[in-house]
N, C-alpha and C positions, 0 to 999 in steps of 0.2 A: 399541405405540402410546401417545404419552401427549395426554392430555386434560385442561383443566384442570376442576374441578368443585367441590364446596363444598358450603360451608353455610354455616349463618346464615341466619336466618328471622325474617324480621320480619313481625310480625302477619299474619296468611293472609287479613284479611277485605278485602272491597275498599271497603266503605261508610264513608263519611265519620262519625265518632263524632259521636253529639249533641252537643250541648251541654247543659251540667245546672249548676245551682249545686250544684260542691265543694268546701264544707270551706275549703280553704286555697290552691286555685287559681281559685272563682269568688265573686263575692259571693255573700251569705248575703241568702237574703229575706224581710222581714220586720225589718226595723230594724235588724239586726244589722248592725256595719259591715264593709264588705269588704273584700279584702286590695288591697291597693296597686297589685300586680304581676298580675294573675288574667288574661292573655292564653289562658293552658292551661286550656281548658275541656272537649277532649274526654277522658273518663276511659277508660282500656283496660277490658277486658271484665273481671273479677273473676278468672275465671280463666287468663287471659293466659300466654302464656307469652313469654321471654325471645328475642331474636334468637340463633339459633345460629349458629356458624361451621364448622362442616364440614360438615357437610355434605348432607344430600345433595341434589347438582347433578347427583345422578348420568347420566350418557349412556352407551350402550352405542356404545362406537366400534372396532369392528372388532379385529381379533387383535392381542394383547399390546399395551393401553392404559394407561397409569400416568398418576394423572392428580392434585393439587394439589386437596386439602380443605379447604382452612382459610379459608374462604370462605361468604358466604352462599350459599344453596343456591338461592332461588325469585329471582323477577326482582323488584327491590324495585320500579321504576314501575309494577309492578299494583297497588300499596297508594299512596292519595290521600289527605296529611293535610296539614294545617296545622304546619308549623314553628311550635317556640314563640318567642314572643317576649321578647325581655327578656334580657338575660345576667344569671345568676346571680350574686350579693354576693361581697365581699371574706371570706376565709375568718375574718378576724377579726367580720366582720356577723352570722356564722354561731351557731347555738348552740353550747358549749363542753364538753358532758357528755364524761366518758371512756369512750371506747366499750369497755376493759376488754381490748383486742388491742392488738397493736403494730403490727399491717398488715395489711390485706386481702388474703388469701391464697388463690388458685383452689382451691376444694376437689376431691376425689378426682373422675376422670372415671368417668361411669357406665359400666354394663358396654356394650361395642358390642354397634350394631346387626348382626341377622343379614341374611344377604341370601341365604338358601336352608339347603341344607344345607351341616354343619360339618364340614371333611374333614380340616383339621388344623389346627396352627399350627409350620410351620419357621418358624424363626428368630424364634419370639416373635410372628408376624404370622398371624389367622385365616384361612384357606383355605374359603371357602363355594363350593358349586355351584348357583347360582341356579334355577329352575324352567325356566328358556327353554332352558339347556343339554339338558335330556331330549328337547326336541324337537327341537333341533339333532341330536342323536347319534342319535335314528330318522331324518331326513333324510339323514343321513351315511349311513346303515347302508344304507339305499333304494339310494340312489345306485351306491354305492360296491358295494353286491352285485349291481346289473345288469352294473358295467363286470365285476365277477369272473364273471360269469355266461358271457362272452364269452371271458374270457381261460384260464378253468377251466372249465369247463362241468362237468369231473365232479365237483365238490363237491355239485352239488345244492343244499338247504336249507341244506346247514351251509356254504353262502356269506355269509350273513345274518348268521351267527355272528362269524366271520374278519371281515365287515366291521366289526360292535360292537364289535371290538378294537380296528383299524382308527382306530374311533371316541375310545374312551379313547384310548386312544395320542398320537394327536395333540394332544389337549387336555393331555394330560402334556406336552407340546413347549408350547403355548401357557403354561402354568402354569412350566415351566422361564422360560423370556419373563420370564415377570410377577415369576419371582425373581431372576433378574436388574435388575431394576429394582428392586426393595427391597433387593437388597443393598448396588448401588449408593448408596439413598436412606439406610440405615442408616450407610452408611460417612459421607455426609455430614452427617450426626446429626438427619436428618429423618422424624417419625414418621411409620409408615406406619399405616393403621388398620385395611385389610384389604385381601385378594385377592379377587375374584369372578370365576369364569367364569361366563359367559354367552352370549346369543345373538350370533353372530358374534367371539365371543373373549374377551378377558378384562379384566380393569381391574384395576390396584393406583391402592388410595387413600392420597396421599400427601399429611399435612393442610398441611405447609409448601413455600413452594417454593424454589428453588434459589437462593443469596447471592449465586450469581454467573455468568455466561454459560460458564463453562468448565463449571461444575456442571455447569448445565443440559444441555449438549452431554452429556457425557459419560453423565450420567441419560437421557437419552433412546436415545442412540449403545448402550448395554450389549444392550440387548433385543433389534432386529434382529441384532448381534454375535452374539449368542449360538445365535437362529434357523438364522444362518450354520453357524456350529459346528457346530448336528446334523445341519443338510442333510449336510456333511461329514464325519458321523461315519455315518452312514446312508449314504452313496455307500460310504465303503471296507467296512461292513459288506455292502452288496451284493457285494465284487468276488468271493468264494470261492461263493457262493449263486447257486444254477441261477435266472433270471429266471422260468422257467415254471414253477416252484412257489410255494405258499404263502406261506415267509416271504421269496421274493424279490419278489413283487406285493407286500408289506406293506411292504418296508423302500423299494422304489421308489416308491412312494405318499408313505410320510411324509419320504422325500427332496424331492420335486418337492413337499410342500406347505410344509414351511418356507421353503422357498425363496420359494415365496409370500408364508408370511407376513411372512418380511425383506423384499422387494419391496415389498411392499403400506406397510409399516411406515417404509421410507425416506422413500417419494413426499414431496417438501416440501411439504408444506399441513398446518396444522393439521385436526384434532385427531391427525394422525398423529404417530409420532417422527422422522419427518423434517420434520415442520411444528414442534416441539419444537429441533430442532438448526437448524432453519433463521429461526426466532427469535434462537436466543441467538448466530448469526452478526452477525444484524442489529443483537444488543442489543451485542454487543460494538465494532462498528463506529460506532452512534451514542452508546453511553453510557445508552439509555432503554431497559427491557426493554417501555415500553408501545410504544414506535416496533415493534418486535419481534415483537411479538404481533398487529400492525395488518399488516404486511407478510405474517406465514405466513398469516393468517387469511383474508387476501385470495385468498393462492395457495391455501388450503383450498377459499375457494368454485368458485374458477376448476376446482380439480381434480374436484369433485361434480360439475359443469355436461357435464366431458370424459367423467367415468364413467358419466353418466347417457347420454350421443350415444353415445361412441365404443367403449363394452362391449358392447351389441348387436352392434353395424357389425362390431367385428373380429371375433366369433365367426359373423356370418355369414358373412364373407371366409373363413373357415378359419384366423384367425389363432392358435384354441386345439384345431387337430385336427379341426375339423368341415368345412362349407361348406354352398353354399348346395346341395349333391344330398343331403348327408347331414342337413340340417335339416329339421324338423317344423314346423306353425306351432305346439302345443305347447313347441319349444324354444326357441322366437322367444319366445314368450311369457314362459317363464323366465327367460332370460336378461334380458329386459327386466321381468320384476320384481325378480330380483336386485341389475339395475342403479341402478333405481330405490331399493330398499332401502337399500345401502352410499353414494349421491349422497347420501339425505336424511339417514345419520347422518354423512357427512362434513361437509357444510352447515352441519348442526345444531351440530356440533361448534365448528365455525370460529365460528359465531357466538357459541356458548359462554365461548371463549375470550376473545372480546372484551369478554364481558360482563363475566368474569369479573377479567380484568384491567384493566380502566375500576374495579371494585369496590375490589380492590387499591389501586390509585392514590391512591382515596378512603380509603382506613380509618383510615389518620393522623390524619384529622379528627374521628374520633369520639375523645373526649376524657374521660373522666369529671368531670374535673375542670371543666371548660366547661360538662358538662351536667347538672352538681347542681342539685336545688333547694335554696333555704336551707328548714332546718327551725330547728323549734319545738318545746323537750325539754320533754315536759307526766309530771306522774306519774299514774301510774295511775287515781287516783280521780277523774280531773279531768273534770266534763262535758263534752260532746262542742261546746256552744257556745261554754262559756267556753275551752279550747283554741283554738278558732277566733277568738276575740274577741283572743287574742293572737298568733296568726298573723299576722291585717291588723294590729295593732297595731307586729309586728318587718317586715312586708313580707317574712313568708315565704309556702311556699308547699308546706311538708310538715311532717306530727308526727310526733315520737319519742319511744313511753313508755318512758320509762325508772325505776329503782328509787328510792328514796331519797340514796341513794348517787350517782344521778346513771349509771349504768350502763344501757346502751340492753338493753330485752328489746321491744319491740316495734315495730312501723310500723303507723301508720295508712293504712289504703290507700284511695283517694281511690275507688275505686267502693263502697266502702260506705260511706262519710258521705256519696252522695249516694242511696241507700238510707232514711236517716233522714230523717224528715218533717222539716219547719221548727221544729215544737210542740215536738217530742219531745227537740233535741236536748237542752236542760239539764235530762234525766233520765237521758241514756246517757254512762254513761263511755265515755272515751276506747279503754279496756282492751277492750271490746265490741266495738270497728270496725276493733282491731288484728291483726295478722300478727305471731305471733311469731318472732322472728329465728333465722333457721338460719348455720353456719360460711357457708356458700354464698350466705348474702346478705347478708356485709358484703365491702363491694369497697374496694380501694385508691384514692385523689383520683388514684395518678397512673398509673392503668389505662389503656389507652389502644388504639385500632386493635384487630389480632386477639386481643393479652390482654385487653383488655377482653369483646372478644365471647367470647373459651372461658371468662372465668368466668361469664358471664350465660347461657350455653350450660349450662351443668353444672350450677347450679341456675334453673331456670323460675319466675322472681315478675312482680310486677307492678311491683314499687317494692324495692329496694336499699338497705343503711346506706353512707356512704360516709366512708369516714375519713382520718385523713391518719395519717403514719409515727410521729408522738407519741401516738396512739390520740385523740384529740377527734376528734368528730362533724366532718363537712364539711359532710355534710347527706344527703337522699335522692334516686336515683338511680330516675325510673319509666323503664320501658322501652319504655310510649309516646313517651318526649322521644326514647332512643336512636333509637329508629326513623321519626320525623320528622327527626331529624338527620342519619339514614343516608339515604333517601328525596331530601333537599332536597340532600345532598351528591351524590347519582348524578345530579342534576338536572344538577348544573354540567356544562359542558365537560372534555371531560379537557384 
């Protein structure tokens, strides 16, 4: 199945920031004069951290889900801010120190997140088995040793056994799935950042998505494909093996259930991989992969709505072996929690999608070069007023301590000079209210969309150097501005 999912995270909180006099985006009170441009008044929290782009979005969407990280993860209209106002200066208005780089370059990614336990990494890509799978495979085990109970009876206890196998087994089918889908994704030089089984099956995270509808097809198409193959590799291994033994109930089981899960994984509606192939039909007949995504996503819901009615109904008909002499109102009941279960992560899914790609659509717009503030190179010893005196003075709207030399070692970060009392400031140096500059937080002017957001993702500030490819300052990059920009941008229509 593939699903799209993500990250990028912008601010978690939902309350609208104060307003505070700082520094160099609000006026100064108390005679001092203010800056020109001071529309930016709410300051991000001190310790803030950076919008990420992978992700996690994550959803559990039923057996063998692949699913597109490189994306913000939470829903950005829970976060309510004020876009800033003003477009930032001509890069020549800017201050001109050498920032001592030649380009702003995404530093190393941290080590990934886990998502259970670590079971390998083929082909370079982690394998975790998340906590929900344990209880999935005692469900399995439950189940699947009553029907052995019936079909073997003289096994006894160590029916319970042969089903735990049963159990791994299939999730080895499901994990085959999910490598298929990375390998696919490798082939197309798209990073994958991990596998996860879990409850109701598995997910590969894949942070890029596919250049082109053939891609797409084909990435999605591999997984069911391959389902296919072992249902029929498991059919001819039944054909010499007595059904009424052991390993002929085992190899007929994990027959008839990949079969499932290729079935299940066709159906066209998002977040399935037929909701996946039945986009990049549409993308390739209109030309918009977001036309694509609006279409499967639709047929996604429409199919949650059938499987939430019509999954009870047919298995009370006898449509899966049972009927209505052979059912329980116990069975009635699972079945219609079942149903209910895979409708809300279908739904879920579908809408995921949309969200996800409405985000997409947008990320163009996030710019870094658009959403510089002009800074102000103040050196070290400089009080914290008089920096400020020349801020409103250039009509900027960030400081940058830099050395003698003119070479940037720190940011002034705009929630602590608003920390400092009114009194106090022409006794604190500038050096005192700074963030000293990591590789990770000087960014390239012309970063842009998802490289933008992975390097703001890989290192966590609150404010950014920004430079341009001749190393001078451009100015500083807070990740309040990125995220009112991102915010105001999901606002639009697509």
């Amino acid at each position: 199945m593939d699903v799209s999912g993500g990250s990028g995270q912008p601010r978690s909180d939902d309350a609208e920031p104060a307003e505070h006099p700082a520094g160099p985006t609000a006026p100064a009170e108390g005679g001092g004069p203010a800056p020109t441009d001071a529309p930016t008044r709410g300051e991000p929290p001190a310790g803030q951290a950076a919008p990420e782009s992978g992700g996690e979005h994550g959803e559990d969407h039923g057996e063998g889900a692949h699913r597109p990280t490189a994306e913000p993860a939470a829903a950005p209209s829970e976060t309510r801010t004020d876009a800033p106002d003003g477009a930032p200066g001509e890069a020549g208005e800017r201050g001109h120190a050498h920032s001592g780089i030649t380009k702003g370059q995404p530093p190393q990614r941290p080590k990934e997140p886990g998502g259970g336990l670590l079971m390998g990494r083929p082909f370079g890509v982690p394998v975790y088995v998340a906590p929900s799978w344990f209880l999935v495979a005692a469900l399995i085990t439950w189940v699947f040793g009553g029907q052995l109970d019936r079909v073997l009876p003289e096994l006894g206890a160590a029916r319970y056994l042969v089903s735990l196998f049963f159990a791994v087994a299939f999730y080895a089918s499901v994990l085959i799935h999910e490598l298929a889908h990375t390998v696919a994704a490798i082939r197309f030089k798209l990073p994958v950042r991990r596998i996860q089984l879990q409850f109701f099956g598995g997910v590969s995270e894949i942070e890029k998505e596919a250049e082109t509808p053939g891609r797409e097809f084909v990435l999605a198409f591999v997984g069911p494909l391959l389902s296919l193959v072992l249902a029929g590799v498991f059919y001819l291994a039944m054909q010499p093996v007595d059904p009424g033994t052991v390993p002929g109930v085992l190899l007929a089981g994990l027959m008839v259930s990949n079969l499932i899960v290729a079935a299940f994984n066709l159906l066209p509606g998002l977040p399935l991989d037929g909701g996946r192939m039945l986009r990049a039909v549409v993308w390739k007949i209109t030309g918009r992969p977001m036309s694509g995504t609006v279409a499967a996503a639709w047929v996604g819901r429409a199919l949650a709505v059938s499987v939430l009615i019509g999954l009870p109904l047919l298995n009370h008909w006898g449509a899966f072996g049972g009927g209505t002499d052979d059912s329980s109102g116990m069975d009635a009941i699972t079945d219609a929690l079942l149903a209910a279960i895979l409708a809300a992560i279908i739904w879920t899914g579908a809408g995921n999608s949309l969200r996800m790609a409405r985000l997409r659509e947008h990320l163009p717009e996030l710019r870094a070069r658009t959403l510089t503030r002009r800074a102000v190179p103040v050196e070290t010893d400089t009080p914290l007023s008089e920096a400020l005196r020349r801020a409103n003075a250039a009509g900027a709207r960030a400081l940058v301590v830099v050395d003698a030399d003119g070479n940037p070692l720190s940011l002034v970060r705009e929630a602590a000079i608003v920390g400092v009392p009114e009194h106090r400031r022409p006794w604190v140096a500038v050096s005192g209210v700074a963030q000293d500059l990591t590789d990770g937080m000087r960014v390239s002017a012309e970063l842009a969309g998802e490289d933008l957001l992975d390097v703001l993702r890989a290192t966590p500030a609150t404010e950014y150097l920004v430079v341009e490819e001749t190393g001078e300052i451009y100015g500083v990059l807070s990740a309040a501005d990125v995220e009112r920009a991102f915010v105001r941008a999901m606002a639009r229509p697509s």
